[in-house]
N, C-alpha and C positions, 0 to 999 in steps of 0.2 A: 801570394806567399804560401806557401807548404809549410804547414804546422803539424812536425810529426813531437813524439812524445808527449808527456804528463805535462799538468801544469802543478806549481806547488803546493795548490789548496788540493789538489787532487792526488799529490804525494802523503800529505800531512794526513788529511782526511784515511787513507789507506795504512799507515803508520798508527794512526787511532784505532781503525777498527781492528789489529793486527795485536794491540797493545790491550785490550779489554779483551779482545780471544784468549790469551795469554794468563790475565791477569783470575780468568774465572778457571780455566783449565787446571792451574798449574795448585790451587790445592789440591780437588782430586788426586792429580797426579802423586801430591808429597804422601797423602792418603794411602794410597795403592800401597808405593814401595815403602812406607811404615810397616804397614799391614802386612805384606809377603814379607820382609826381616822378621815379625815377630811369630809368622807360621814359620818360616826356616829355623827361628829357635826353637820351638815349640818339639818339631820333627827333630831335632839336632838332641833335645833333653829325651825323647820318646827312643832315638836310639842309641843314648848312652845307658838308658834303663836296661835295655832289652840286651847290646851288648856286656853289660853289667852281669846280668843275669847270666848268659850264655860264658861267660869269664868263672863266673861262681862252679859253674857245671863241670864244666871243663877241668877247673882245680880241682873239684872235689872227687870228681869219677876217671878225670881226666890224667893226663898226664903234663899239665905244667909246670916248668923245672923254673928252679932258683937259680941265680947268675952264677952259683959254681956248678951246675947240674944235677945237681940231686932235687927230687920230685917234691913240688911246694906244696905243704900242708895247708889246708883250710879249714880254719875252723867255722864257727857261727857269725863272726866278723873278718872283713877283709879289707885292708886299706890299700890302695892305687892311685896311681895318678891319670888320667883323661891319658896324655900321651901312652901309658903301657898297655890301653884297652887299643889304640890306634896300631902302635907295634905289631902286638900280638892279631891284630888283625878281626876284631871285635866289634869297632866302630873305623866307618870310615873316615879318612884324613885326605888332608890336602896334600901333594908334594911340592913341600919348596925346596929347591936344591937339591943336597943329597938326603933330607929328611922329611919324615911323616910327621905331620902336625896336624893338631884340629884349632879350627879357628870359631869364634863367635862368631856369628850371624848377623847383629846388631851393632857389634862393633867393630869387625874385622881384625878382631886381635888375637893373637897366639895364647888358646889356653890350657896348650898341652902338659904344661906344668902343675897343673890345679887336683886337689886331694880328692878323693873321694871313696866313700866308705859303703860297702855292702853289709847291711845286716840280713838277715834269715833267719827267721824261724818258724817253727812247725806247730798247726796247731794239734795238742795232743787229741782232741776231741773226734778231729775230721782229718787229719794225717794231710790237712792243705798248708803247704810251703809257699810262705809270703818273703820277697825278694823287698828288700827297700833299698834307697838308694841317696843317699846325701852326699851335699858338698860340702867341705870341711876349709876351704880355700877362701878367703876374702880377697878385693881388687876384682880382677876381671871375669872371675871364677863364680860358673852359677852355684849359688849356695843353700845352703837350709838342704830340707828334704825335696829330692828331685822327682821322688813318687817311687810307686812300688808294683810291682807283675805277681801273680801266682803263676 
């Protein structure tokens, strides 16, 4: 008689070993992509700073106009939303459809909607200009102080 194929202790048996492969693998795994979401926030808050910063510049030396066209003043504070730094081309966005969005990282949600507020000042001592940068937004929106550039 020709006996080709497995037998079932030898399917089960393979099934077992396949299912403890699996079973030790797969938190590393959850581990990893924890890990890379909370570096892609991390990077995602590092260049809302930075376009933060380069938005403050711009308004202030620059020439960024107000929605009827005349050149927007800046004073030592400046309130925005995530999405007007994506617009304006500041921080990079995703495109869905016909629009620029920025999304979280952690949660894959839309938070182009969310406030945030540049302060600046100067110190008189050392004439070093410190950029800060808050969320003023609750729900999805990263909040509190988001950090700050000189």
């Amino acid at each position: 008689m020709n006996r080709k194929g497995f037998t079932l202790v030898e399917l089960l048996g393979a099934i077992v070993i396949l299912a403890i492969i699996v079973a030790i693998i797969t938190p590393s795994v959850m581990r990893i992509l924890k890990n890379s979401d909370e570096a892609n926030y991390n990077m995602m808050i590092d260049n809302i700073i930075t376009g933060s910063k380069m938005y403050y510049e711009e308004c202030k030396y620059g020439d960024i106009k107000n929605s009827d066209g005349s050149k927007k003043i800046c004073g030592s504070s400046v309130d925005l939303t995530l999405g007007d730094l994506v617009k304006l081309g500041f921080v990079t966005g995703t495109n869905e459809g016909n629009k620029l969005i920025i999304k979280d990282p952690k949660t894959d949600k839309d938070i182009s909607d969310c406030n945030i507020t540049i302060n600046v000042s100067t110190d008189t001592n050392t004439g070093k200009v410190t950029y800060e940068v808050i969320g003023t937004s609750s729900g999805n929106c990263p909040n509190g102080n988001l950090g700050s550039t000189n």
